[in-house]
N, C-alpha and C positions, 0 to 999 in steps of 0.2 A: 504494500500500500504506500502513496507515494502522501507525503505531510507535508505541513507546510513548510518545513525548513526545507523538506527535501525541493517544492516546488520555486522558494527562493534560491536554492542551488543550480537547478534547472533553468531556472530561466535570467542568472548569470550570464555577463557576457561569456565569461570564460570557459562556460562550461561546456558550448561547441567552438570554442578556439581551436585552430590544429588540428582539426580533424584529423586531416591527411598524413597527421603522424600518428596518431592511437591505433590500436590494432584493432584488427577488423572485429571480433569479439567482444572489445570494449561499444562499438558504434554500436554492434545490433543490441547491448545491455543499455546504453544511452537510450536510442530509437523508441525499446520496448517502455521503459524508465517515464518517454514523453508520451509516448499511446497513452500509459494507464494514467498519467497525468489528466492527460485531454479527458477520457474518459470518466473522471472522475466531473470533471466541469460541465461536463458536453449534458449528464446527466442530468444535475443539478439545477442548470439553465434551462429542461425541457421543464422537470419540477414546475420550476418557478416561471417559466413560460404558461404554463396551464394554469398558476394561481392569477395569473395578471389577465389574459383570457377571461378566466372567468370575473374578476374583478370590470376589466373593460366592459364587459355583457351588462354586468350589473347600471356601470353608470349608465350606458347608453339606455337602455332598459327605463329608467329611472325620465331620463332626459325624455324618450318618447314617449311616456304616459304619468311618468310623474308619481308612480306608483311602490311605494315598500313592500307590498306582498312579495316576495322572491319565491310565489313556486311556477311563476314562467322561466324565470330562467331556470329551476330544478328540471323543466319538463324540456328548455332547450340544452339540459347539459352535454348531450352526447354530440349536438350539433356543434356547439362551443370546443368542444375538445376536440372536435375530429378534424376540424379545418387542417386543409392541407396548409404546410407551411412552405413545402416545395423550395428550391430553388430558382434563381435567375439562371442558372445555367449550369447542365449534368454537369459539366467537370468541377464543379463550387461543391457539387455533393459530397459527403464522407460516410462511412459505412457506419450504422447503428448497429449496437450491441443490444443485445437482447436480455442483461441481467444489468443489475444494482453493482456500480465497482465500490470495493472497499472504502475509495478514494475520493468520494462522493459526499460523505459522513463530514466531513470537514466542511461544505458549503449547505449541506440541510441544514446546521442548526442558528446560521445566522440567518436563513430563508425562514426558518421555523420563528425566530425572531422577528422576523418583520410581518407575515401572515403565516400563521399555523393552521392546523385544518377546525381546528376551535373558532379561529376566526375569519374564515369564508363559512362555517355553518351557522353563524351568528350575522352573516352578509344584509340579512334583511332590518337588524337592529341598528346596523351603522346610518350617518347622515351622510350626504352628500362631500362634505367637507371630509371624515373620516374615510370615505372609499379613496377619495384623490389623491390623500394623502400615504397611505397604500400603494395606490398604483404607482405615484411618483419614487416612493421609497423601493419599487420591486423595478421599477426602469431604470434606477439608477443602481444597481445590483446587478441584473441584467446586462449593463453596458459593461461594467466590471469584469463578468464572467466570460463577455463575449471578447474581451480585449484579452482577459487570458489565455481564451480557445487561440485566439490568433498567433499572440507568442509561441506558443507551444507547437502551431500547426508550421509553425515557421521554422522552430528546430525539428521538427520529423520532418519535412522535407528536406534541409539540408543535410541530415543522416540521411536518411532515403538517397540523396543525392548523393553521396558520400559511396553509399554502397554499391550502388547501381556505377558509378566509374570504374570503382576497383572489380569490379563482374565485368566492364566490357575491358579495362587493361590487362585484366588478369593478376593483381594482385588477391584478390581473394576468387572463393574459387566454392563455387553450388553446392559440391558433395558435402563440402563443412557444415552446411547448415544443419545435416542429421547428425554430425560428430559433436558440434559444438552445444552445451548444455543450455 
């Protein structure tokens, strides 16, 4: 599981400095090191993506009829959450994992801090002023994580880069990858 110190270590300049002198089993321990990094963010930000979603639904909700009953939006939840969030463009895609990463735990609970699930099921008791405030505090959270995601996708690429040269010079060499642990 990668922490925060380890995540400040990561995303050090230093710490994809040189690549091209580390040995090739250091890169893919670095490479794997920044996946579950990402991983851990990419998660957290969907989280909190879906709290702000459903926050957004509520103001707009509120704004079109003015109404605090919240079981239209109960009855729109699946539409709220399903929205595709898509890409501008396949190659911007990144592959989703299908579980909870360990590394994840570290941004649930300042997410749990700012909306918990106590409070989107209390959504109908908030005011107006209360939900904006919410949203603005999970957008600005959001922005955070997403700046994360990007550092991070910035050093897996240039490992990935790293390794992919040493495959076409032949300094490293395919068969290793079942050798190397």
């Amino acid at each position: 599981m990668v922490t925060v110190g380890d995540l400040d270590r990561i995303l050090d300049p230093a710490y994809h400095a040189d690549l091209d002198e580390r040995p090739t089993a250091d890169i893919r321990r670095m490479r794997a090191e920044c996946e579950d990094a990402e991983e851990g963010v990419s998660y957290a930000r969907r989280l909190l993506q879906g709290r702000l979603d459903i926050l957004r639904a509520e103001l707009l909700r509120r704004d079109d009829n003015g109404d605090v009953d919240a079981s239209d939006l109960l009855r729109e939840l699946p539409a709220i959450l399903g929205t595709d969030q898509g890409h501008s463009s396949p190659a911007q895609a990144r592959s989703t994992r299908l579980r909870v990463p360990a590394s994840a735990a570290q941004y649930e609970g300042r997410l749990d801090d700012i909306a918990n699930g106590d409070e989107l099921a209390a959504i109908g008791g908030h005011d107006i002023d209360r939900l904006r405030v919410l949203v603005d505090e999970l957008t600005a959270y959001e922005q955070e994580l997403s700046g994360l995601r990007r550092q991070l996708f910035t050093r897996i690429d240039a490992l990935r880069d790293e390794l992919a040269r040493r495959y076409k010079d032949g300094r490293a060499d395919v068969s290793q990858l079942l050798a190397d642990p």
